[in-house]
C-alpha positions in Angstrom: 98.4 -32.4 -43.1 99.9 -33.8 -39.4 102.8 -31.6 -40.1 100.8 -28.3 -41.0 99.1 -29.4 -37.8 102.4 -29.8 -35.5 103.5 -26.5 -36.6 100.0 -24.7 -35.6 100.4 -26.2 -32.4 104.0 -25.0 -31.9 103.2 -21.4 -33.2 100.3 -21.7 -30.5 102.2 -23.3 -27.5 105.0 -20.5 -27.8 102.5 -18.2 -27.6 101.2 -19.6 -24.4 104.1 -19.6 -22.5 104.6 -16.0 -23.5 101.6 -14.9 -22.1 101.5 -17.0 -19.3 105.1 -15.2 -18.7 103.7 -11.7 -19.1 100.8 -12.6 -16.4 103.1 -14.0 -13.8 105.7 -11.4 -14.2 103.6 -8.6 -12.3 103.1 -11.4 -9.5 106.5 -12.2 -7.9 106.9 -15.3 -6.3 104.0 -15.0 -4.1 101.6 -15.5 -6.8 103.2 -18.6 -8.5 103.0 -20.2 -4.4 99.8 -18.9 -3.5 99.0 -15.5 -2.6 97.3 -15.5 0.7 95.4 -11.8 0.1 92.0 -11.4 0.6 91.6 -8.3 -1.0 89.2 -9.6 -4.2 90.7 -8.5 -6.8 89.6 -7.9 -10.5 91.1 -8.1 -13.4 90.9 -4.8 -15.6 92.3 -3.6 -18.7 95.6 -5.4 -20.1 95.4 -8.0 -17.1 91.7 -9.3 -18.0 93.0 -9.1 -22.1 95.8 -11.5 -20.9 93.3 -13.7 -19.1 91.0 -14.5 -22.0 94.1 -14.9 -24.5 95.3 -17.3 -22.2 92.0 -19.0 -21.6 91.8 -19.1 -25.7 94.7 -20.4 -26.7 94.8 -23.0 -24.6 91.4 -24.5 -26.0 93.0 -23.9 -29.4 95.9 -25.9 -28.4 93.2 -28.8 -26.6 91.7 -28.7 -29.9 94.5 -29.0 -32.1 96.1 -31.4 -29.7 92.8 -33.6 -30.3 92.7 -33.5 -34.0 96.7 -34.4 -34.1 96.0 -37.3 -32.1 92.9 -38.1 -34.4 93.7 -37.5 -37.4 96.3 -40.5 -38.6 92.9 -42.1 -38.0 91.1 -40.6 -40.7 94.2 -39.6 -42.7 96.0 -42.9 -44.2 
């Protein structure tokens, strides 16, 4: 079970750091230092997509993280 576990959350941390790589790679190196714009801007189309993958997978990986850390608890 803890190592079906520890590969999920491999599968789902690679995957996180290639999407957080395809977000910042439009930016430059302003945006990883704070970009001082103050043009609002808002996210459409791929960029907003990118966003709530993001946003998702790193719950999944909070959640799986949690169980991992739980489960030898429950799992003797």
């Amino acid at each position: 079970m803890l190592t079906v576990i520890n590969i999920v959350m491999i599968i789902i941390s690679i995957t996180l750091i290639a999407v957080l790589l395809m977000q910042i790679k439009g930016e430059g190196l302003s945006g990883v230092f704070g970009n001082d714009n103050p043009v609002y801007h808002q996210r459409r189309g791929l960029e907003a997509t990118l966003y709530n993958v993001t946003i998702a997978l790193s719950v999944l990986f909070l959640v799986f993280a949690l169980i991992s850390a739980l489960a030898p608890l429950y799992f003797q």
